[in-house]
Biopython code that builds the backbone (N, CA, C, O; Angstrom):
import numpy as np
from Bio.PDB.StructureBuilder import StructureBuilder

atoms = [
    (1, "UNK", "N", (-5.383, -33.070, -9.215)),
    (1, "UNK", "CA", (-3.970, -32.783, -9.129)),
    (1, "UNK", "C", (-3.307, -33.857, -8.275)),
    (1, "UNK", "O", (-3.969, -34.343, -7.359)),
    (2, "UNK", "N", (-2.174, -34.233, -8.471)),
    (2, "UNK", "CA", (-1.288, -35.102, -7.827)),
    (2, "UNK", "C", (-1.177, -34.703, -6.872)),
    (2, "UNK", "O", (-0.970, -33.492, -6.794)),
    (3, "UNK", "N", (-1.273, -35.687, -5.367)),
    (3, "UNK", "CA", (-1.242, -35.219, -4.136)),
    (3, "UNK", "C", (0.468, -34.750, -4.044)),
    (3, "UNK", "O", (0.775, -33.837, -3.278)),
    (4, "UNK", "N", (1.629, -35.512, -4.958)),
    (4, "UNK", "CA", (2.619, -34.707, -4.521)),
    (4, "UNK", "C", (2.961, -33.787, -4.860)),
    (4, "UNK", "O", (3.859, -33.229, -4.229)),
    (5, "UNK", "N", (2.460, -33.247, -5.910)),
    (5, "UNK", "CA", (2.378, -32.096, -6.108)),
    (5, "UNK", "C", (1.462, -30.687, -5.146)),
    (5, "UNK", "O", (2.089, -29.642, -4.973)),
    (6, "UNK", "N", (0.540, -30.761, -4.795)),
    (6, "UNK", "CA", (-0.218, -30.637, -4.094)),
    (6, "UNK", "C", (0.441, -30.187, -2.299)),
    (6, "UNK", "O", (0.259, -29.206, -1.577)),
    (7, "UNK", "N", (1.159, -31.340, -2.155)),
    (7, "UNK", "CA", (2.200, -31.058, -0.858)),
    (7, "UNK", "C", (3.001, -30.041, -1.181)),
    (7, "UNK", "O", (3.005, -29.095, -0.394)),
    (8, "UNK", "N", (3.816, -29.970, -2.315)),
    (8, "UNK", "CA", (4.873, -29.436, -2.822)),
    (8, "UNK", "C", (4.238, -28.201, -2.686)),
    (8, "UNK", "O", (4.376, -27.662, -1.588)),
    (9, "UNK", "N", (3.495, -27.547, -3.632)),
    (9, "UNK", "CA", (2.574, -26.325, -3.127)),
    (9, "UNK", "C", (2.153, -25.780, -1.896)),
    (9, "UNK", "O", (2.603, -24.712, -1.482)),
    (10, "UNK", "N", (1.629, -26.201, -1.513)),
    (10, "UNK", "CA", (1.572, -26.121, 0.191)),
    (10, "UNK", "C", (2.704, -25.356, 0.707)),
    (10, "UNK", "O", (3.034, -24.215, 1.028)),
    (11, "UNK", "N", (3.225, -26.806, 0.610)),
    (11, "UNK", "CA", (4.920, -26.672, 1.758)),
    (11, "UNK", "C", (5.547, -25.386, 0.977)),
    (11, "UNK", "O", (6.491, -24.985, 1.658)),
    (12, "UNK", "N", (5.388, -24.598, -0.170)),
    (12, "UNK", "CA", (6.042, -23.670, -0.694)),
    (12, "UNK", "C", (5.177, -22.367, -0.475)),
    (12, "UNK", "O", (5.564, -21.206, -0.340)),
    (13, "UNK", "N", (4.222, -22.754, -0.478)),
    (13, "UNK", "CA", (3.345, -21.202, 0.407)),
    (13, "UNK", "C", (3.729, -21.182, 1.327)),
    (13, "UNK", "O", (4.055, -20.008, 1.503)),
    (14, "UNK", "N", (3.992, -21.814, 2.293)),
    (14, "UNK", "CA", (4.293, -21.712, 3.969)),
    (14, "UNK", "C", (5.668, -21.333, 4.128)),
    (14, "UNK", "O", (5.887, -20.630, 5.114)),
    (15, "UNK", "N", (6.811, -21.673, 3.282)),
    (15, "UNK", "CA", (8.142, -20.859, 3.979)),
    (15, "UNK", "C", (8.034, -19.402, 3.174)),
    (15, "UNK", "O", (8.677, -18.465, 3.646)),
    (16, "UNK", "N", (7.236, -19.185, 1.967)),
    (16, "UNK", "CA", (7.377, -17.584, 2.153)),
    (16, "UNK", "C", (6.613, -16.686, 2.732)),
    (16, "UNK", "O", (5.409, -16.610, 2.979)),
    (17, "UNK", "N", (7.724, -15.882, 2.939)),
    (17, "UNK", "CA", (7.177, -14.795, 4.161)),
    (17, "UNK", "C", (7.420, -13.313, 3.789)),
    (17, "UNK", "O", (8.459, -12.661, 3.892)),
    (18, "UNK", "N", (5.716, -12.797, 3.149)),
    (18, "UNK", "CA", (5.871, -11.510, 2.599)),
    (18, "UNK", "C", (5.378, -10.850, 3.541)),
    (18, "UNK", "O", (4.611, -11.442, 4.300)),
    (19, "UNK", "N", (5.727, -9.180, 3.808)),
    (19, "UNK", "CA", (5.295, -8.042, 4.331)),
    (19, "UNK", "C", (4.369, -7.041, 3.113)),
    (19, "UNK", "O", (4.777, -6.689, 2.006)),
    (20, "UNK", "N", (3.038, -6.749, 3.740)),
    (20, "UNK", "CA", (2.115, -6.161, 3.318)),
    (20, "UNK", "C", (2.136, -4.576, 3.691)),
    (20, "UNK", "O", (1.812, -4.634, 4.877)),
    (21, "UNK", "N", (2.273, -3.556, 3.474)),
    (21, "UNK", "CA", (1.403, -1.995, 4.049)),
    (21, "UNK", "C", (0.887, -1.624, 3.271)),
    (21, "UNK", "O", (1.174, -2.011, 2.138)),
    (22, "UNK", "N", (-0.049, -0.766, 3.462)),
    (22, "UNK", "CA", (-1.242, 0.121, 2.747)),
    (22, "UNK", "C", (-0.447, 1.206, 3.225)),
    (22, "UNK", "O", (0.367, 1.159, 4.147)),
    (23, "UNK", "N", (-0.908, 2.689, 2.159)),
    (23, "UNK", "CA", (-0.688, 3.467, 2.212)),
    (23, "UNK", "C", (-1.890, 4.397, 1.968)),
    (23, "UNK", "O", (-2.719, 3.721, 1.359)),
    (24, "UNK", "N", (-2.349, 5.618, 2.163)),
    (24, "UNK", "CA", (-3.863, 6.180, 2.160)),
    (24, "UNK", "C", (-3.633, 7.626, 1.749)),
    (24, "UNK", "O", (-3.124, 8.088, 2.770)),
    (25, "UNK", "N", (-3.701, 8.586, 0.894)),
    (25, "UNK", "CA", (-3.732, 9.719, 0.614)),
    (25, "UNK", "C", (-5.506, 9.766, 0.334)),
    (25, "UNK", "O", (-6.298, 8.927, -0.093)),
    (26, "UNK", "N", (-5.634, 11.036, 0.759)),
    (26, "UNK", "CA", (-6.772, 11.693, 0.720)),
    (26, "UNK", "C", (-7.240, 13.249, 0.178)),
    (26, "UNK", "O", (-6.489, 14.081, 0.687)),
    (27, "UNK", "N", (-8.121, 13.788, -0.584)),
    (27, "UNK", "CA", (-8.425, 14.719, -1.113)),
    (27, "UNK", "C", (-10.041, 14.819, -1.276)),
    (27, "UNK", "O", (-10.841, 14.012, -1.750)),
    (28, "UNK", "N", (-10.228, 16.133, -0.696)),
    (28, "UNK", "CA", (-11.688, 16.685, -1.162)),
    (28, "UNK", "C", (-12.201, 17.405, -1.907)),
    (28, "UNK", "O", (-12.066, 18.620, -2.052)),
    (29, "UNK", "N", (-13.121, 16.342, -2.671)),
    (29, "UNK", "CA", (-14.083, 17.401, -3.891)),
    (29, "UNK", "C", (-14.528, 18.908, -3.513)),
    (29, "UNK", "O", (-15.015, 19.489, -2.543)),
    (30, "UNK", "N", (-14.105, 19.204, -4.779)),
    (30, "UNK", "CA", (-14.175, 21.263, -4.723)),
    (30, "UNK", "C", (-13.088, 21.557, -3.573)),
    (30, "UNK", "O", (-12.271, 22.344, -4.049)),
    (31, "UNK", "N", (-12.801, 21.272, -2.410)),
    (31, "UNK", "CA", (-11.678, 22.146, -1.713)),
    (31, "UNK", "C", (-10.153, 21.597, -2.065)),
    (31, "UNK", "O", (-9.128, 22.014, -1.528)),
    (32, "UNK", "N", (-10.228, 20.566, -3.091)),
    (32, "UNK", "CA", (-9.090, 19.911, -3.214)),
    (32, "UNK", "C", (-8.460, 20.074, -4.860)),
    (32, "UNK", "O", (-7.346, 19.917, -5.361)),
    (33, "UNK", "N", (-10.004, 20.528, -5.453)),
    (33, "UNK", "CA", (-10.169, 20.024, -7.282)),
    (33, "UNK", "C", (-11.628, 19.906, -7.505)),
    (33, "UNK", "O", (-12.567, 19.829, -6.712)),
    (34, "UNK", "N", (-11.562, 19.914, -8.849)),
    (34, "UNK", "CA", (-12.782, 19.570, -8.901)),
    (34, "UNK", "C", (-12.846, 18.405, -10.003)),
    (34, "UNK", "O", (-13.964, 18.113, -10.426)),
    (35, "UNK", "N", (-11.608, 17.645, -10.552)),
    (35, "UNK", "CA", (-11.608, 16.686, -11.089)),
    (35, "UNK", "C", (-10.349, 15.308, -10.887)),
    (35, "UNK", "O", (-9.408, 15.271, -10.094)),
    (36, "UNK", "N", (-10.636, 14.607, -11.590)),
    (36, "UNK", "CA", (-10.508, 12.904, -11.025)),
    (36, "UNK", "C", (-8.999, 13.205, -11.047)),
    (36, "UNK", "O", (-8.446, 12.762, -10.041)),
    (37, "UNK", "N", (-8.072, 13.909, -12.013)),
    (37, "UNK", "CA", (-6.821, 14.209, -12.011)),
    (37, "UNK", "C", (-6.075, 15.091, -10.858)),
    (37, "UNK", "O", (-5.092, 14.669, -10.249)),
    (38, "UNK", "N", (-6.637, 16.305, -10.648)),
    (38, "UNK", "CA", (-6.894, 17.017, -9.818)),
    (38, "UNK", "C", (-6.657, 16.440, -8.196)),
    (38, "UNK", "O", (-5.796, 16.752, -7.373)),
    (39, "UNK", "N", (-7.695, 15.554, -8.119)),
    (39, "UNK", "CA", (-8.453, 14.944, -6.511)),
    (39, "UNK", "C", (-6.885, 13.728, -6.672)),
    (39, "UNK", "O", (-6.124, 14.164, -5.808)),
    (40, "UNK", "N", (-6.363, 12.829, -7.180)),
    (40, "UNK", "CA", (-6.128, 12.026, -7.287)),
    (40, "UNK", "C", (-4.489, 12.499, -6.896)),
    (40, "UNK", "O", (-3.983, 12.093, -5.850)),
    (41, "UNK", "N", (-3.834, 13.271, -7.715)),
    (41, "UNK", "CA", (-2.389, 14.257, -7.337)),
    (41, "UNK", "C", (-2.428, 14.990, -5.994)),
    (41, "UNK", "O", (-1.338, 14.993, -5.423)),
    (42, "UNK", "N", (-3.514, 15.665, -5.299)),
    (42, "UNK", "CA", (-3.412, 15.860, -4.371)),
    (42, "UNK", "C", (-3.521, 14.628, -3.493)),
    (42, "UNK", "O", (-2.564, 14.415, -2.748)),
    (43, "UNK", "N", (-4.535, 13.791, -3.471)),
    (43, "UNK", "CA", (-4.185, 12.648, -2.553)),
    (43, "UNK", "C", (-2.889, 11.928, -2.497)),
    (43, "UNK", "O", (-2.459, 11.517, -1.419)),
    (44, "UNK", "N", (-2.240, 11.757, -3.629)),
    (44, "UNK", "CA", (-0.591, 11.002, -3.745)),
    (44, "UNK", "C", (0.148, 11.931, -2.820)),
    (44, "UNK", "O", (0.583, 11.447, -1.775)),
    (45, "UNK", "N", (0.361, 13.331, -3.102)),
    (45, "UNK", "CA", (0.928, 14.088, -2.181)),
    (45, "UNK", "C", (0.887, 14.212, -1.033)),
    (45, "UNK", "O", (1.926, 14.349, -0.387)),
    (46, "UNK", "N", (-0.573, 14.197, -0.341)),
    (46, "UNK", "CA", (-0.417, 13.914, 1.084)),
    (46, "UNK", "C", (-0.093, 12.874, 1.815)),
    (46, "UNK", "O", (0.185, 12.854, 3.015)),
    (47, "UNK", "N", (-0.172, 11.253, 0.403)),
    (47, "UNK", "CA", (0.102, 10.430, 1.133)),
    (47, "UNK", "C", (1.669, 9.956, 1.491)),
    (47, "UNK", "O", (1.940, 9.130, 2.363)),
    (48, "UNK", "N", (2.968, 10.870, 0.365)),
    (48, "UNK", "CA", (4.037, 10.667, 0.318)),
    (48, "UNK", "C", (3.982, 11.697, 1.970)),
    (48, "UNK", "O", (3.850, 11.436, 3.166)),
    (49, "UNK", "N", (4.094, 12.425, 1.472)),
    (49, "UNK", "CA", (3.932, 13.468, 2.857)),
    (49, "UNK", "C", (4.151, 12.906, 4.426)),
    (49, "UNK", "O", (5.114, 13.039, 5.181)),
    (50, "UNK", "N", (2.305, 11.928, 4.682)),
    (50, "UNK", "CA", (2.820, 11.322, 5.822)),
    (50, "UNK", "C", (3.529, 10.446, 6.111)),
    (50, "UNK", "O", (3.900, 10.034, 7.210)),
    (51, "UNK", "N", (3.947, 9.828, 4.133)),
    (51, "UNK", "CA", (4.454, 8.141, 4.820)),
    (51, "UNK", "C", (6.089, 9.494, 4.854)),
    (51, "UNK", "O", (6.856, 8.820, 5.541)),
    (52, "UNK", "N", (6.687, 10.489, 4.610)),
    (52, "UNK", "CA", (7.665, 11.001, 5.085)),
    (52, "UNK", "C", (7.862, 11.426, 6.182)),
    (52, "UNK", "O", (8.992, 11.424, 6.670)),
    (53, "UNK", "N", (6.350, 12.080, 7.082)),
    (53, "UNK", "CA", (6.754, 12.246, 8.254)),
    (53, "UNK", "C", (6.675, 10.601, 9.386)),
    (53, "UNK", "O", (7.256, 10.550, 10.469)),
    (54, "UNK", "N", (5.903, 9.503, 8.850)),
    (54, "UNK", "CA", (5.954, 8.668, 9.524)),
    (54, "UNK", "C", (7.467, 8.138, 9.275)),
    (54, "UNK", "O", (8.022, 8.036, 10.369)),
    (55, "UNK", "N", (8.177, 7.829, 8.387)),
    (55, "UNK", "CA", (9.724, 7.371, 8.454)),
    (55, "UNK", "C", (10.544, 8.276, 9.457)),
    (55, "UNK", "O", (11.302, 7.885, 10.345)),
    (56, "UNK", "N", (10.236, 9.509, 9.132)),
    (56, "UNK", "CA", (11.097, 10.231, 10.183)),
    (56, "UNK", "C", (10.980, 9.851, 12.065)),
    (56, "UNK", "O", (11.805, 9.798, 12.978)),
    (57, "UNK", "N", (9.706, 9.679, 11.971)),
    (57, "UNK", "CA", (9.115, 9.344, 13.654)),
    (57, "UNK", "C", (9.733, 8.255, 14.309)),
    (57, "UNK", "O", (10.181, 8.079, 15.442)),
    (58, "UNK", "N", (9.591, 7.298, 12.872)),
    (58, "UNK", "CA", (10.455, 5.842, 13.619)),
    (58, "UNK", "C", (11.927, 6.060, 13.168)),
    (58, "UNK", "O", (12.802, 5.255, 13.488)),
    (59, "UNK", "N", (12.132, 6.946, 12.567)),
    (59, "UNK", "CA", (13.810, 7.159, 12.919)),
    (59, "UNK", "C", (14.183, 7.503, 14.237)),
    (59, "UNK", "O", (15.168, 6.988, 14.768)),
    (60, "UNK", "N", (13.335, 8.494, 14.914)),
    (60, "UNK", "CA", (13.465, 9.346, 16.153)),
    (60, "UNK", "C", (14.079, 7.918, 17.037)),
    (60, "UNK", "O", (14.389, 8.013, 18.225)),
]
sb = StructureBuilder()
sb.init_structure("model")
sb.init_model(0)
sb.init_chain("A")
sb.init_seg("    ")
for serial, (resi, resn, name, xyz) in enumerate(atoms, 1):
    if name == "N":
        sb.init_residue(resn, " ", resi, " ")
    sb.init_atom(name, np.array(xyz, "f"), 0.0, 1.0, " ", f" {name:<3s}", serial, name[0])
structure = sb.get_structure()
């Protein structure tokens, strides 16, 4: 590859500036469901859940 090109790339990764978060819902086999649909809807739910009570906290 052409080194000026090469710079050009570079120098264009470096001024952007993205923000990353993870988010984590969780569910347990048999006390949660007992299948992949099941386990998977309850985990989304708890995870809207805390990321709702965490927005509220840093509202406080």
């Amino acid at each position: 590859m052409n080194d000026t090109i090469k710079n050009e790339l570079n120098n264009y990764g470096e001024s952007i500036k993205q923000e990353v978060t993870l988010s984590i819902g969780y569910s347990i086999y048999l006390q949660d469901g007992q299948n992949n649909s099941d386990l998977l809807s309850i985990a989304d739910k708890i995870m809207y859940k805390v990321k709702s009570i965490m927005k509220e906290v840093s509202l406080s």
